[in-house]
mmCIF file of the C-alpha atoms, coordinates in Angstrom:
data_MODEL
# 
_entry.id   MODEL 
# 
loop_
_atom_site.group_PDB 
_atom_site.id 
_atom_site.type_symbol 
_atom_site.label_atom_id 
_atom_site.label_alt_id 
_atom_site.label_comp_id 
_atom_site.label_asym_id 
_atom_site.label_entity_id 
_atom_site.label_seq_id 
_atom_site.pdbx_PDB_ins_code 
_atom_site.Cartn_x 
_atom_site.Cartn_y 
_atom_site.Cartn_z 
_atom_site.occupancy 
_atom_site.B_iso_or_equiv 
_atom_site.pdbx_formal_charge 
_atom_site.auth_seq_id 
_atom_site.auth_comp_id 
_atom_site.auth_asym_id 
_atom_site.auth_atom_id 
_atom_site.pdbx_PDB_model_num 
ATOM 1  C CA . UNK A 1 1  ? 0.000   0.000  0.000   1.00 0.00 ? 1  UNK A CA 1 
ATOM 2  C CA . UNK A 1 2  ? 2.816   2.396  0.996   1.00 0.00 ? 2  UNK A CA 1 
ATOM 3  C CA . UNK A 1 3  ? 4.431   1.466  -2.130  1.00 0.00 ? 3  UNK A CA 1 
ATOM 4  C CA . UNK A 1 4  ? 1.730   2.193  -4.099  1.00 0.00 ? 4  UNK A CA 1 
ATOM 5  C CA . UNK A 1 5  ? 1.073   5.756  -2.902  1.00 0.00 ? 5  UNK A CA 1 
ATOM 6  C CA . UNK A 1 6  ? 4.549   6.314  -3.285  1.00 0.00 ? 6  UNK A CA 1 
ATOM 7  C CA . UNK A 1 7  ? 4.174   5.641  -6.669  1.00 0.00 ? 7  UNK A CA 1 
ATOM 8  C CA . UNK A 1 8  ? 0.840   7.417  -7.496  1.00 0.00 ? 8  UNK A CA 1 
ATOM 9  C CA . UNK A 1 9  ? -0.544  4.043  -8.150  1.00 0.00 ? 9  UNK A CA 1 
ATOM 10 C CA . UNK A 1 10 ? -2.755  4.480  -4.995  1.00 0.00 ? 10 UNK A CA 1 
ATOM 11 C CA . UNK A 1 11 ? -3.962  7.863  -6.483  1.00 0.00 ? 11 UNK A CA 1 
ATOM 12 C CA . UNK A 1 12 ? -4.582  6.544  -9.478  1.00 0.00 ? 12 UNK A CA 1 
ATOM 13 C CA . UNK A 1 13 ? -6.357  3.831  -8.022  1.00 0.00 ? 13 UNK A CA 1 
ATOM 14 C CA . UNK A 1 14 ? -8.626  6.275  -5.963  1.00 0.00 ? 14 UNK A CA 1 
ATOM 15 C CA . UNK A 1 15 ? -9.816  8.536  -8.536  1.00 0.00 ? 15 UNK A CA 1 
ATOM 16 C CA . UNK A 1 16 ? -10.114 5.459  -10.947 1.00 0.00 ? 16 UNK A CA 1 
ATOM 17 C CA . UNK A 1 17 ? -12.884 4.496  -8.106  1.00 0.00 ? 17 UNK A CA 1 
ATOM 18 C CA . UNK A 1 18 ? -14.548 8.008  -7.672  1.00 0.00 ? 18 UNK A CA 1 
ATOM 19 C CA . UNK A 1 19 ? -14.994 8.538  -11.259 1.00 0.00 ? 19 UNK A CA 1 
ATOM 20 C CA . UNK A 1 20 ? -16.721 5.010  -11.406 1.00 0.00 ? 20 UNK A CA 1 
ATOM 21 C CA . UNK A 1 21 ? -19.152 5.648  -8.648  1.00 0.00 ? 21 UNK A CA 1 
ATOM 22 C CA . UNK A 1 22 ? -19.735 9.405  -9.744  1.00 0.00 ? 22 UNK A CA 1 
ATOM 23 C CA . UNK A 1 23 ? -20.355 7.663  -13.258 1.00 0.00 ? 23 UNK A CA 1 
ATOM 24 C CA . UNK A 1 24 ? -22.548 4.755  -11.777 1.00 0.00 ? 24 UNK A CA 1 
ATOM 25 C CA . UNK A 1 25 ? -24.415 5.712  -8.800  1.00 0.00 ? 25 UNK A CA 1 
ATOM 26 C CA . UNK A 1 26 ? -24.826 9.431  -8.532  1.00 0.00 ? 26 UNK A CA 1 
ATOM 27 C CA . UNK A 1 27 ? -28.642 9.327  -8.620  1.00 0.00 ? 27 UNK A CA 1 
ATOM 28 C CA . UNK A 1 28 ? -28.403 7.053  -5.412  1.00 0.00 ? 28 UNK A CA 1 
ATOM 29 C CA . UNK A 1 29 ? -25.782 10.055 -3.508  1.00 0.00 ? 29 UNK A CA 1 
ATOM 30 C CA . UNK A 1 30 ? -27.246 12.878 -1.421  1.00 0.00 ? 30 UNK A CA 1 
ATOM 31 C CA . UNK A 1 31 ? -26.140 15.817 -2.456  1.00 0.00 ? 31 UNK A CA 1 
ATOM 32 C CA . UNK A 1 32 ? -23.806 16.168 -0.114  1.00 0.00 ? 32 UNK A CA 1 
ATOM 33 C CA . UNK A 1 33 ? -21.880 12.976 -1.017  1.00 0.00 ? 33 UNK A CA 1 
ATOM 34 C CA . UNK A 1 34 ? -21.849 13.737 -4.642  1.00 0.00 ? 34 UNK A CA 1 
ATOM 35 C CA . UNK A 1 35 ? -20.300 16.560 -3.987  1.00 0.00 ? 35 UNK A CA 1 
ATOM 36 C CA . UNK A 1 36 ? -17.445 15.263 -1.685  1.00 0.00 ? 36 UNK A CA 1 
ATOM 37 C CA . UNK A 1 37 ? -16.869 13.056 -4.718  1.00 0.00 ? 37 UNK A CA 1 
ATOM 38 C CA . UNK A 1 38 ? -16.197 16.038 -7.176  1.00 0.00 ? 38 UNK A CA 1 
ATOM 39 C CA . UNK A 1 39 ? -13.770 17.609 -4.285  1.00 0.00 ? 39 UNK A CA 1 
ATOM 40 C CA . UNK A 1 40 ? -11.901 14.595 -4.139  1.00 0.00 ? 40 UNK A CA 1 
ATOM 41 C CA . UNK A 1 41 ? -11.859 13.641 -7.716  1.00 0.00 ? 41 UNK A CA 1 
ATOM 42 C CA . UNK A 1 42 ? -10.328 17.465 -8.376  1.00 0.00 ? 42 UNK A CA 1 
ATOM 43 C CA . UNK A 1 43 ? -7.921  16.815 -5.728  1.00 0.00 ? 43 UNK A CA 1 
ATOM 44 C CA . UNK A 1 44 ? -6.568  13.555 -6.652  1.00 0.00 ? 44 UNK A CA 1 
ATOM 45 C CA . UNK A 1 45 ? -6.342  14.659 -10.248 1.00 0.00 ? 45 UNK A CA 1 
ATOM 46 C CA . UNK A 1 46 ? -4.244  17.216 -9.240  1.00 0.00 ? 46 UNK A CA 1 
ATOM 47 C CA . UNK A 1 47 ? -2.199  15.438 -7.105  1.00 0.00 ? 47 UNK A CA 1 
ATOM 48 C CA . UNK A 1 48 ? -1.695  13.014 -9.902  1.00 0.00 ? 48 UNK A CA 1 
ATOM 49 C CA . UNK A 1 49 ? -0.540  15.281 -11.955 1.00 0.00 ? 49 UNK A CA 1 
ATOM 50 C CA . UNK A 1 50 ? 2.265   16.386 -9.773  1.00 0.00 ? 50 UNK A CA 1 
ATOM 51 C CA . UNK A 1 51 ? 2.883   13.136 -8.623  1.00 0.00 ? 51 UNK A CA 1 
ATOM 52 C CA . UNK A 1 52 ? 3.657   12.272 -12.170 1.00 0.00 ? 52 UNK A CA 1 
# 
């Protein structure tokens, strides 16, 4: 796991799973969740983008 974030591979792995529920189940989120989603999906894009 350490590895992995050390990497970006966790990051990558994160966002890979944000996007997929955003995608997939965003009628089922409150608002509220949805939009923790969106903050987290900008954040780990941009940290995977440095990361990289």
């Amino acid at each position: 796991m350490l590895d992995g974030y050390l990497q970006g591979g966790l990051l990558v792995q994160v966002k890979r799973e944000v996007d997929a529920e955003l995608r997939e189940d965003i009628s089922a989120l409150k608002p509220e969740e949805a939009a923790v989603l969106v903050f987290l999906r900008q954040r780990l894009g941009e940290a995977a983008k440095q990361a990289a």
